[in-house]
C-alpha positions in Angstrom: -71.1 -37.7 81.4 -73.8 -37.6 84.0 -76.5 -39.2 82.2 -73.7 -42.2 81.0 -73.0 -42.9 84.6 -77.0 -42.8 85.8 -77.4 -44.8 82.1 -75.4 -47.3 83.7 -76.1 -47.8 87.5 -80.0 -48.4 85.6 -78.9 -50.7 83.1 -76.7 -53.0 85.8 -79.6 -52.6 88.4 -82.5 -53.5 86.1 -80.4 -56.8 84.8 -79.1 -57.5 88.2 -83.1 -57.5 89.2 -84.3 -59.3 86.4 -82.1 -62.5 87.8 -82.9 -61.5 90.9 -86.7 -61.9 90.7 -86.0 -65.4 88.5 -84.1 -66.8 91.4 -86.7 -65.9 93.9 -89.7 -67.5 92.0 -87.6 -70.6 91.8 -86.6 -70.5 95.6 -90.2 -70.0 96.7 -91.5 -72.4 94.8 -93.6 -75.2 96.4 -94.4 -78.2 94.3 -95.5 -81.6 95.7 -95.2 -84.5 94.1 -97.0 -87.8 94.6 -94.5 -90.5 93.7 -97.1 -93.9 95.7 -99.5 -92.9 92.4 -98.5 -95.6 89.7 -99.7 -93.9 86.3 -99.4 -96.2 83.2 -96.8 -93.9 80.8 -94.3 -93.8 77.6 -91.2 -92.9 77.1 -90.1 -91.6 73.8 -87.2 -90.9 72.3 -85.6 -90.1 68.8 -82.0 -90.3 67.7 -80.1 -90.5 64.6 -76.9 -92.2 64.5 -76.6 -92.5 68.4 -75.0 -96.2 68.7 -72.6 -95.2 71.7 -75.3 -93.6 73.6 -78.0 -96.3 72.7 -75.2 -98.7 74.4 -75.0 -96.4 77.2 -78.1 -95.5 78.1 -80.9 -97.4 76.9 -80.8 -100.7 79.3 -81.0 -98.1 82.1 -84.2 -96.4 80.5 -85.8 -99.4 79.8 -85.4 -101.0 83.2 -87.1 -97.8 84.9 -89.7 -97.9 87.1 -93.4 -97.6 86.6 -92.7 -97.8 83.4 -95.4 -99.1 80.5 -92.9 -98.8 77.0 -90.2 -97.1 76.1 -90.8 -96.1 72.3 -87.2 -95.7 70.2 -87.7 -93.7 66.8 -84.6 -94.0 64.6 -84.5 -91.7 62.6 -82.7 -93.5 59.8 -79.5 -94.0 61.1 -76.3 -94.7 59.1 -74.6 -96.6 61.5 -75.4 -99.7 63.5 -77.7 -98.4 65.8 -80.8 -100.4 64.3 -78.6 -103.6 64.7 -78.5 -102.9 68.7 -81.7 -101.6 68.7 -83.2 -105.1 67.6 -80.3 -106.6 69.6 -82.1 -104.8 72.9 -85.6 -105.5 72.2 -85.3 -109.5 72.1 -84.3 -109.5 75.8 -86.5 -105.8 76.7 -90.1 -106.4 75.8 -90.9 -102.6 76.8 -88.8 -101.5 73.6 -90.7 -101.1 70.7 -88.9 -100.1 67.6 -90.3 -97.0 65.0 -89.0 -95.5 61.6 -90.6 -92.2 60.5 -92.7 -92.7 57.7 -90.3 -90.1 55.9 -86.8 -89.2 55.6 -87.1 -85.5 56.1 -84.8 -82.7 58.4 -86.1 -82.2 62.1 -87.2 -84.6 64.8 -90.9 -83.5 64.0 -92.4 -86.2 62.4 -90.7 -89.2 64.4 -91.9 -87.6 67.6 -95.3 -87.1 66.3 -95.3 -91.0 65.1 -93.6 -92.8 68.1 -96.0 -90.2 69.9 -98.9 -91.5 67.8 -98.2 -95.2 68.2 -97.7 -95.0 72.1 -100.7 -97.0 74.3 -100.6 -94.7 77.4 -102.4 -91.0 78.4 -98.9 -89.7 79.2 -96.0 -88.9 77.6 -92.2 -88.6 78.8 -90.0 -87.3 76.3 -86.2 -88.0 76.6 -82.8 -88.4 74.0 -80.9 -90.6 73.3 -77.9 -89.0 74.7 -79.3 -88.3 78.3 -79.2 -90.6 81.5 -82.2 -90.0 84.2 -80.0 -89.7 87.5 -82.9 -92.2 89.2 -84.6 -94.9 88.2 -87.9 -93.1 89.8 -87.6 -90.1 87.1 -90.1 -90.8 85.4 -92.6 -91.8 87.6 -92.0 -88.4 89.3 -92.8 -86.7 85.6 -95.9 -88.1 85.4 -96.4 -87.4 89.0 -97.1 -83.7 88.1 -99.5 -84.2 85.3 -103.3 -84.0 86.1 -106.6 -82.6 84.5 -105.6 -79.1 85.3 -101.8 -79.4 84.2 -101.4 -81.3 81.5 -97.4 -80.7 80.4 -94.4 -80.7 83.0 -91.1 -79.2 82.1 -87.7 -81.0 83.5 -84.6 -80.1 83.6 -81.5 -81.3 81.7 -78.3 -80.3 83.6 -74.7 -81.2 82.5 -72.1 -83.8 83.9 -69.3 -81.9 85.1 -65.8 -82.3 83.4 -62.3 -80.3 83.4 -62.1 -77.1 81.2 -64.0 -73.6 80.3 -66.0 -74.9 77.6 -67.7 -77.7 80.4 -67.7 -74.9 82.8 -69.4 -72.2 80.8 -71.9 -74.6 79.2 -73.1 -75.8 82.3 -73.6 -72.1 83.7 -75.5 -71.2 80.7 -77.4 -74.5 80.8 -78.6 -72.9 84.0 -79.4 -69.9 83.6 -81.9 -71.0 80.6 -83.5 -73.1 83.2 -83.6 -70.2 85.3 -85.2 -68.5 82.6 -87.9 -70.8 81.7 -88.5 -72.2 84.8 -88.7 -68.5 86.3 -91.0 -67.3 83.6 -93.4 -70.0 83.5 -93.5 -69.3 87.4 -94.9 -65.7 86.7 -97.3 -67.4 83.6 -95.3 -66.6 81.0 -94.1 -70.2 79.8 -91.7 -70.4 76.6 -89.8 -73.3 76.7 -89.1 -76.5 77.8 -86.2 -78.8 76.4 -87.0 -82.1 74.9 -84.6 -84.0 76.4 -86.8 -83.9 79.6 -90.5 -82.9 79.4 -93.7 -84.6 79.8 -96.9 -84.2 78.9 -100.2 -85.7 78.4 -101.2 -87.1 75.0 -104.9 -85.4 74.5 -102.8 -81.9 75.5 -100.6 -83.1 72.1 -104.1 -83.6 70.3 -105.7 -80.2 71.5 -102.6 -78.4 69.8 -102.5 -80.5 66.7 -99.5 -81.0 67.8 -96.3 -80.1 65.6 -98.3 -78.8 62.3 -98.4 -74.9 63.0 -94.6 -75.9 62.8 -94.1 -78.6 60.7 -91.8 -76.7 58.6 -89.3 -76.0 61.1 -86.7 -78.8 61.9 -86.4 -77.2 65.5 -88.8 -76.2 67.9 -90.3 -79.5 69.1 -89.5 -78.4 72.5 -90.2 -74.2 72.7 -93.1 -73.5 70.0 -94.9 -76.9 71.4 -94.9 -75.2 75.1 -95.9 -71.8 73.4 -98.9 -73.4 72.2 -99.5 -76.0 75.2 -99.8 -72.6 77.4 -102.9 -71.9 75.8 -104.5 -75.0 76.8 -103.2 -75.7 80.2 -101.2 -74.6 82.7 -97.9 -76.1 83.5 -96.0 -77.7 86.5 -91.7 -77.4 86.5 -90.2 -80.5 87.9 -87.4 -79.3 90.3 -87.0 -82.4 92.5 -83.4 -83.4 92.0 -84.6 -87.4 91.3 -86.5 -85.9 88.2 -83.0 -84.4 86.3 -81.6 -86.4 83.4 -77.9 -85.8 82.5 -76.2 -85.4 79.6 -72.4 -84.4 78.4 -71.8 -81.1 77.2 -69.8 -80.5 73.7 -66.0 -80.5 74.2 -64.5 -78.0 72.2 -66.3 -74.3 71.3 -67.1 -74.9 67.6 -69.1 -77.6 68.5 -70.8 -75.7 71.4 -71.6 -72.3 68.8 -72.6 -74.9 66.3 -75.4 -76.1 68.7 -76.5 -73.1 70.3 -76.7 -71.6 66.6 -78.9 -74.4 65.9 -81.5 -73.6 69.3 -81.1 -70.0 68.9 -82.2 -70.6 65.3 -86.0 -71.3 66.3 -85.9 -68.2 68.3 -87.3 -66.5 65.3 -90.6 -68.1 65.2 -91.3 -67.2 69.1 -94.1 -64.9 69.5 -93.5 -61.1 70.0 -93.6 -60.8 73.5 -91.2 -63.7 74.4 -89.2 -62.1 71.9 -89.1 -59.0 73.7 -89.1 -60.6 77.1 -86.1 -62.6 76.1 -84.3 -59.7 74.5 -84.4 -57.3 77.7 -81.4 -59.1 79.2 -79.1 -59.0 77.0 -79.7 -56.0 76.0 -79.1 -54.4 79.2 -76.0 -56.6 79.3 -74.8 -55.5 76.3 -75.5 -51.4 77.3 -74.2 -52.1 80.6 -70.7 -53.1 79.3 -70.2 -50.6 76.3 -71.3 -47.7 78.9 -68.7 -49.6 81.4 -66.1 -49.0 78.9 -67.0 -45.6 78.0 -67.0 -44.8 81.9 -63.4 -46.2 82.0 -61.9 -44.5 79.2 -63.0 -41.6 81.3 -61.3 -42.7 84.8 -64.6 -43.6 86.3 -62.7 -46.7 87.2 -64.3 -46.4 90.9 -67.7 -46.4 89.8 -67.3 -49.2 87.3 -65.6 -51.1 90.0 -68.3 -51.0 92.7 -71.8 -51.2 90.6 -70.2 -54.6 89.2 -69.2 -55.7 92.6 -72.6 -54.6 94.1 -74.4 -56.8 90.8 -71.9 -60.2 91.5 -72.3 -60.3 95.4 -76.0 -60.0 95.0 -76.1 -62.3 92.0 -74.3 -65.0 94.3 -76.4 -64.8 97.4 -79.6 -64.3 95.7 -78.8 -67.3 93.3 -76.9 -69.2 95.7 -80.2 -71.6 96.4 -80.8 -71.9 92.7 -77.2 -72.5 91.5 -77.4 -75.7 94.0 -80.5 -76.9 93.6 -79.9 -76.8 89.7 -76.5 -79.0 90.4 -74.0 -75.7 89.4 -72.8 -74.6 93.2 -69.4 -75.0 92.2 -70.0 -72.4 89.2 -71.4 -69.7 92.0 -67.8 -68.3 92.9 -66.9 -67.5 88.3 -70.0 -65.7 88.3 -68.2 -62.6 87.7 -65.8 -64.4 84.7 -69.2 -66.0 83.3 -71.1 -62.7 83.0 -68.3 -61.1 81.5 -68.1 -64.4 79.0 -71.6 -63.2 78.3 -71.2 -60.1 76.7 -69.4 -61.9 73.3 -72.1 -65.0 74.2 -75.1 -62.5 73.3 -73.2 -60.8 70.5 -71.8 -63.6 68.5 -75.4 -65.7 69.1 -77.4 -62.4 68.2 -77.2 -62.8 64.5 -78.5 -66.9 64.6 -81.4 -65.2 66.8 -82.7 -63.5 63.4 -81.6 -66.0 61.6 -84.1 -69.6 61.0 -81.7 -70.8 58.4 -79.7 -72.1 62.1 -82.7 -74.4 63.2 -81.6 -77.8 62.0 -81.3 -81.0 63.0 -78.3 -83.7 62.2 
């Protein structure tokens, strides 16, 4: 029973650091950005069957400042979205219009051709379903590229709506920013997300740029950092001007359905971001079945006050973090999320072995 109870105190205490640390980096962390520097750049973006957000979204993007063309690949749509497409690009000049040269799962190859066809040295990669929160966001991506760092990772936060599933999907959306942000902090990049990234286009030559992972509908985003972090080093874009929204799923087969499909890629990561990644939960997971073994035992003290002692310090330490990243309202269901966690890492485990889940739609 001792060892079960020091078991536990080690596994909270290590995860409680582990965040800890991440939040720190992120807090301390200086970058200046030089938004006066007009850089010619390209937007691109991909979508399949994305009419509504195409009517949303696009006049906004295309009206954006510092801005040389905004490069749409439609990636043979089934519903009207070509039709508007042409509709916007008699009135936007910027627009220019791309099909992939094949019909095949995965944004891969219409990323690598709108990518291809572009006429600038840098590279802003968006979807069709975000909105930029300014019109300066991406002159303040490209603000971070230079010779030395040659791919920037943004950040893709959540509009806020009523319910658990918004609530929980915008907490999680944060702490995977945490995560990679954090990590490529220490020099240990792994991800970005493609709905905001950018990067410049010789870095996408030097890595040739999707073919190690052709094969794999997803992964544009993580396994492209993976190898980018072998040629560069990379800037995170934490000004709040640089974050581009985006709705989360409203109902939770929809959200397991798309976190299936990002854990999917998971399996191609290399060993050590594996293992990296894998520490957390873990130590989540041992954390909680020791809690319940403690309990069935009438440690119900203990139990209480090492998970009291992990939320309070998870809420101060994060508390810069949370709002900087747009989730300060989330700070205070800390405890409820982390406990939301445990079935979270369990039921997601299995599409973490599993690159059958890495699709695209």
């Amino acid at each position: 029973m001792y060892l079960a109870q020091i078991f536990f105190i080690l596994a909270v205490f290590v995860s409680s650091v582990y965040w800890m640390v991440l939040y720190g980096r992120i807090h301390f962390s200086k970058e200046g950005v030089r938004y006066a520097e007009k850089r010619k750049k390209s937007i691109v973006i991909i979508g399949k069957n994305e009419y509504s957000n195409i009517q949303r979204n696009l006049s906004f993007i295309t009206d954006l400042h510092d801005v040389t063309e905004v490069i749409y690949v439609d990636d043979y749509s089934i519903d009207d979205s070509s039709i508007l497409l042409n509709q916007i690009s008699t009135n936007k000049k910027i627009l220019k219009i791309l099909t992939p040269s094949k019909n095949m799962p995965g944004k891969k190859l219409g990323l690598t051709e709108g990518i291809g066809n572009s006429s600038t040295q840098i590279i802003v990669l968006t979807d069709a379903d975000c909105n930029p929160v300014d019109s300066k966001w991406a002159e303040i991506m490209g603000s971070y590229l230079d010779d030395n760092h040659r791919l920037v990772l943004g950040y893709g936060p959540l509009n806020k709506s009523s319910g658990w599933v918004n609530a929980f999907s915008r907490f999680e959306t944060i702490i995977t920013a945490v995560q990679y942000f954090g990590l490529a902090l220490l020099n240990i990049p792994y991800m970005g997300v493609g709905r905001n990234m950018a990067f410049k286009k010789d870095l996408f030559a030097d890595i040739n740029g999707y073919t190690k992972h052709m094969h794999i509908p997803s992964g544009d985003d993580d396994l492209m950092v993976q190898q980018a972090a072998k040629k560069t080093k990379i800037r995170i874009a934490l000004d709040p001007k640089s974050f581009v929204y985006s709705d989360s799923k409203t109902n939770w087969l929809d959200y397991a359905n798309q976190k299936k499909r990002h854990f999917g890629v998971s399996t191609s990561y290399a060993l050590e971001h594996k293992v990296l990644l894998a520490l957390h939960p873990f130590l989540h997971i041992l954390s909680f079945l020791l809690a319940i073994f403690l309990l069935f035992n009438g440690y119900y003290q203990l139990v209480f006050v090492v998970f009291l002692i992990r939320w309070l310090s998870l809420m101060l330490t994060g508390y810069s973090t949370f709002k900087l990243l747009d989730g300060k309202d989330l700070l205070l269901f800390i405890p409820i999320f982390d406990l939301m966690l445990i079935p979270y890492y369990l039921y997601f485990s299995g599409a973490a072995f599993n690159s059958k889940n890495a699709t695209w739609n």
